[in-house]
N, C-alpha and C positions, 0 to 999 in steps of 0.2 A: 517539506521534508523529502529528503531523496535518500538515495541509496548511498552506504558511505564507503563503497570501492570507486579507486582512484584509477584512472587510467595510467597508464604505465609509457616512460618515451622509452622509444628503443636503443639498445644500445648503440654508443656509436662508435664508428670504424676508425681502427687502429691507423691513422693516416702512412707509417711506415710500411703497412700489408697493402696501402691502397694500389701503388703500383703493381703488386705480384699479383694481382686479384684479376681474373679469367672471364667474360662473361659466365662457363661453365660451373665458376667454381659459387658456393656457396659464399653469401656475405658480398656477392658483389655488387661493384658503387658504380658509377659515372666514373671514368676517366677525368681526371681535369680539376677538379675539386673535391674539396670533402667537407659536410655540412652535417654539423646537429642540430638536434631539435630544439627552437628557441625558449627560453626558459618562461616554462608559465607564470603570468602576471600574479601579482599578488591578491588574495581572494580577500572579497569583505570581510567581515567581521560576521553576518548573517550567514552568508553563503559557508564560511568555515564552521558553525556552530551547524548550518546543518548538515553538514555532510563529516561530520562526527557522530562515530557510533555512540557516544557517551551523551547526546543531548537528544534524550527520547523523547521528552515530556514539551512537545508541541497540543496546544489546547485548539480545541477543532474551532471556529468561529461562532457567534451567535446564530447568523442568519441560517447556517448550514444545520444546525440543531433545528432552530422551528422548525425545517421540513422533515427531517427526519421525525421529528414530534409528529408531523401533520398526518404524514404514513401512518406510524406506530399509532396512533392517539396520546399512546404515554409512555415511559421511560424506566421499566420498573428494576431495568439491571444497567451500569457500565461496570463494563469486570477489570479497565484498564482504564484509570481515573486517577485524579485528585484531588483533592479540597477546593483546590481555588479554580478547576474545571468545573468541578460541579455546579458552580453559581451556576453556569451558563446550562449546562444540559440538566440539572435539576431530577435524576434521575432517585429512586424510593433507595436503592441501592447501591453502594461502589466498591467496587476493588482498589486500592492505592497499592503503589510500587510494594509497600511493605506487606500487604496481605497476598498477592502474589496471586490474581484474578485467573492461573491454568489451574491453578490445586483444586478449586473448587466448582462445583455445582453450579452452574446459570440457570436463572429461570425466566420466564416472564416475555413482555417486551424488550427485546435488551438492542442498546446501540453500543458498541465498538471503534474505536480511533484506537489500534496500539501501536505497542513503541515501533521503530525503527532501532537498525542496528542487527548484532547477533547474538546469540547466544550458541558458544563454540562452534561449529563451522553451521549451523543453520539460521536461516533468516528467521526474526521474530515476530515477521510478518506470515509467513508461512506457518510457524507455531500457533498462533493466536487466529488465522484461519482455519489450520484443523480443529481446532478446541469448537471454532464457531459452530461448524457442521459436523461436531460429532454430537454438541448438545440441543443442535436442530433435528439431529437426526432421530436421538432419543427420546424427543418430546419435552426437554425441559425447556428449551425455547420454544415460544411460538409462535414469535415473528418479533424480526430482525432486519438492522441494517448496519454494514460495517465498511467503515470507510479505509479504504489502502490505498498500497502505491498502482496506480497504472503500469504494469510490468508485465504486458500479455506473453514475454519470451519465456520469464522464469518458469523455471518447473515446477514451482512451489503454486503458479498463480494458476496453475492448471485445472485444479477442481474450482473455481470459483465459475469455470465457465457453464456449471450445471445450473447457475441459476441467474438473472435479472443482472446485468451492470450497466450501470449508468456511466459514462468514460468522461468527464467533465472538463470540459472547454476553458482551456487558461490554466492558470494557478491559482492553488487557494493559500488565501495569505491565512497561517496557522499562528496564533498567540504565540509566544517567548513563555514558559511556564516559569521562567525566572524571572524577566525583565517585563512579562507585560506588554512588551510592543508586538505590533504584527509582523515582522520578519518575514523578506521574500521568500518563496519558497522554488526552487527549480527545479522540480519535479514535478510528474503528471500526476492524479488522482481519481479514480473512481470511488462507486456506493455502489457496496453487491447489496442486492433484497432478498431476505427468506422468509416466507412464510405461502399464506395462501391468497392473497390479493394483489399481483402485480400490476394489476392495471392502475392501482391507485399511486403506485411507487411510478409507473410510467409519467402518469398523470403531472405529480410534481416535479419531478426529478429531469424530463427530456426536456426542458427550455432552457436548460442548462447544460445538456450536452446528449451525444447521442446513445439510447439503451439499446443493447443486443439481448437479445434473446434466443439462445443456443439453438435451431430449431433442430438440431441430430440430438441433442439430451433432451429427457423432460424437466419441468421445471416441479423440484421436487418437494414433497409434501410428506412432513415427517408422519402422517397417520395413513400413510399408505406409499407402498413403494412398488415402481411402476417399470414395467421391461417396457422399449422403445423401440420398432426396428423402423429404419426409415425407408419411405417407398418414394413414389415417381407421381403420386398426387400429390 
C-alpha cells in the first residue's frame, strides 16, 4: 500500500515562445529543441488498485500477525478490521469500516493496519496515529503495535518518532481484501511499538529490518510521563 498522490509532469513549453525565450527569462529551454515528458507507461492492475485512495482494505499477512501476537501475547483490540482479516489476526475485538474504530474507545493489547487514503485534506494514516497515542497516552491501551507507511518526511509521521520503529526491509505483500491475492505493494513499511517492553519488540521485529530508537525523546509510558533533556554522556 502506498500513498495515493501522483506525481505531476510539468508543463510543457509553448514551442512558438521557444525562440523568444532568454536564458534570463523564466520558463526557459535549450535552444534547439523542444521536448516533453514521455508519457508514463501503463500501471498494473495492482499497482493502480493501490495507489487509489478508494482501495483501503489491504489485510496485513499471516506471518506478520504472529509476531506482532508474539510482542503483544494477544490481540484484544483491532479498531481497523474486517471479517475476513480477522481470520488471520484473530483479535477478542474489531472495528469494521462500518463501526468506524476513531469514534470509539480502545482498550487492551490492540494491533492497528489502517486504511490508506484521505479523509478531506488529511492523511488517514496520520488520523488513525493520533487516535493510537492519545489512547496510549490515556491508559486505555497498554501495549500496542501498529503498522504504517514508511514516510519519515510527512509531518503527520513525526510523533511516531517518540517511540520504537521498526523500518522493514523490502515490501510487504498485503492481502487484496477483495480478491484474496497478495498484490505487490510499492511502498515502504514500518511497526511503531507502545507500551513498556521494547526490548521484546526489538527482539522480534530487527531481523527484519532496522529499529530506531529516538535517543533525544523517551520512549514513553502512559503511567508516567517523563521531561528529557539531553546531555554529552
Amino acid at each position: 500500500r502506498i500513498d495515493d498522490d501522483e506525481p505531476l509532469n510539468p508543463p510543457a513549453t509553448d514551442p512558438a515562445r521557444a525562440a523568444d525565450l532568454d536564458e534570463d527569462d523564466e520558463g526557459y529551454v535549450l535552444r534547439g529543441s523542444v521536448t516533453s515528458s514521455p508519457a508514463a507507461p501503463p500501471r498494473s492492475n495492482a499497482v493502480a488498485a493501490l495507489t487509489s485512495s478508494a482501495s483501503n482494505e489491504w489485510h496485513t499477512p499471516a506471518a506478520w500477525v504472529e509476531r506482532v501476537r508474539t510482542v503483544l501475547g494477544r490481540i484484544d483490540l483491532d479498531p481497523a478490521s474486517a471479517l475476513a482479516a480477522n481470520d488471520t489476526v484473530r483479535a477478542n475485538t474489531i472495528c469494521t469500516a462500518d463501526d468506524d474504530g476513531l469514534t470509539h474507545e480502545w482498550h487492551g493489547q490492540v494491533f492497528c493496519n489502517p486504511p490508506y487514503g484521505k479523509t478531506g485534506n488529511q492523511s488517514n494514516q496520520g488520523l488513525w496515529l493520533k487516535k493510537m497515542i492519545a489512547e496510549y497516552k490515556t491508559g486505555h491501551v497498554t501495549e500496542a503495535i501498529m503498522l504504517i507507511k514508511a514516510v519519515p518526511g510527512e509531518e503527520w509521521f513525526q510523533s511516531a518518532w517518540d517511540y520504537p520503529i521498526c523500518f522493514i526491509s523490502g515490501r510487504i505483500a498485503f492481502t487484496n481484501g477483495t480478491s484474496g491475492s497478495d498484490d505487490g505493494n510499492t511502498g515502504s513499511s514500518c511497526f511503531v511499538y507502545f507500551g513498556a517492553d521494547p526490548a521484546e519488540f526489538v527482539r522480534v521485529f530487527s531481523p527484519f529490518g532496522p529499529v530506531v530508537i529516538n535517543p533525544i525523546r523517551p520512549i514513553r509510558d502512559h503511567r508516567q510521563e517523563t521531561s528529557y533533556v539531553a546531555t554529552d554522556d
